[in-house]
C-alpha positions in Angstrom: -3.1 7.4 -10.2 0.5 6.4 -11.0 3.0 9.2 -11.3 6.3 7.6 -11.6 8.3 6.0 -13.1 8.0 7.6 -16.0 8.2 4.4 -18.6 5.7 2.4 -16.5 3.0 4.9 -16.9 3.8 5.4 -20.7 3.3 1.6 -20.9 -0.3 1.9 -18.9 -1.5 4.9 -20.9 -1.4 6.9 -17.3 -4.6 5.0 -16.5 -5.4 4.7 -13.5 -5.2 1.5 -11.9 -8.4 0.4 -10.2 -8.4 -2.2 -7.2 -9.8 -3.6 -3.8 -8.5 -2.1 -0.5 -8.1 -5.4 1.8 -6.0 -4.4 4.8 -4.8 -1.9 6.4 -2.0 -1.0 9.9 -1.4 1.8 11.3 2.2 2.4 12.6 4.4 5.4 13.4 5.6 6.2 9.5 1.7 6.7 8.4 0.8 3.1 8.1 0.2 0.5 5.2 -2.2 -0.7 2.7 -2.8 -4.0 0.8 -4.7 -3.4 -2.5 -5.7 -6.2 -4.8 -5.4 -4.5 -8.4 -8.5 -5.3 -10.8 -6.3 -6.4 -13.4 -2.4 -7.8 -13.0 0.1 -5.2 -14.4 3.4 -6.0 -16.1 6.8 -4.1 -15.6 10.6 -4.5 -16.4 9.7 -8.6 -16.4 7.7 -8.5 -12.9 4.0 -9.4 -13.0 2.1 -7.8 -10.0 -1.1 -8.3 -8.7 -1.3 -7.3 -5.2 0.6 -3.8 -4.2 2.1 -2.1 -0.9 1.3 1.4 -0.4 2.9 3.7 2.4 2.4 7.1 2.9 5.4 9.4 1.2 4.8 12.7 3.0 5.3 12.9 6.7 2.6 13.8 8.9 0.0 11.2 6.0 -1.5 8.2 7.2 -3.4 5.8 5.3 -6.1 5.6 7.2 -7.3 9.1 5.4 -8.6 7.0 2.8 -11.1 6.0 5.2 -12.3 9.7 5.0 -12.5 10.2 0.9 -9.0 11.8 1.1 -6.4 11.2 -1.7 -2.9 9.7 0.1 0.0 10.5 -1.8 1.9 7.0 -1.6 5.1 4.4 -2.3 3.8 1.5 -3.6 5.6 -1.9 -4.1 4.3 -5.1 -6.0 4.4 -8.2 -4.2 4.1 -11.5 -5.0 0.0 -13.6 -4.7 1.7 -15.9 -2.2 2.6 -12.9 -0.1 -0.4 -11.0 -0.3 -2.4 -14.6 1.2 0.0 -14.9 4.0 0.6 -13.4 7.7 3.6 -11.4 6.1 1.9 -9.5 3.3 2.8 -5.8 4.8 6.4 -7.2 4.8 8.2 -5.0 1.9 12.2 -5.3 3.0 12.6 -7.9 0.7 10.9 -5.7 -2.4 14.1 -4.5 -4.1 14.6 -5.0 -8.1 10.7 -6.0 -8.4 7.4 -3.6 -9.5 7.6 -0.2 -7.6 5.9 3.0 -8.1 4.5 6.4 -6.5 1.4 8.0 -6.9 -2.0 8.9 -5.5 -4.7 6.7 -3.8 -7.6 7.7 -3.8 -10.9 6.3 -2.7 -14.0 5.7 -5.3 -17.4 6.6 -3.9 
């Protein structure tokens, strides 16, 4: 459930965005998700299918998801040919394109 930017969830209704968890780390800072959207979103000219989501409070880790809990997360878009290769976790390079906060939560 997408909380900000404000505009970006105007433009989606404040829908939630539905998609696939493929891959998860763990690391130090809470770890990282991959998630496949359902459907491609559009923002500020940048079309995203595939997103980035880190933990934003310290002391979260991704891996709660694994346990039905709702992550509070950063979430960057990144490009098809990123999300297919080794480097898909790699967001240092993300700056100018689709990014976001909000909840993950898992469906059961």
């Amino acid at each position: 459930m997408l909380s900000d930017p404000w505009d970006l969830g105007e433009a989606l209704k404040w829908q939630p965005l539905r998609g696939e968890l493929l891959q998860m780390t763990h690391d130090e800072h809470g770890g990282k998700a991959l998630i496949e959207l359902d459907e491609s979103m559009t923002y500020r000219d940048s079309v995203c299918r595939y997103v980035v989501a880190s933990p934003r409070h310290k002391g979260s880790k991704i891996e709660e998801l694994q346990n039905g809990t709702k992550v509070s997360c950063a979430m960057a878009g990144i490009p098809d040919e990123q999300a297919k290769s080794s480097a898909a976790m790699d967001i240092s390079n993300w700056r100018g394109k689709v990014a976001f906060i909000g909840d993950i939560e898992p469906i059961t």
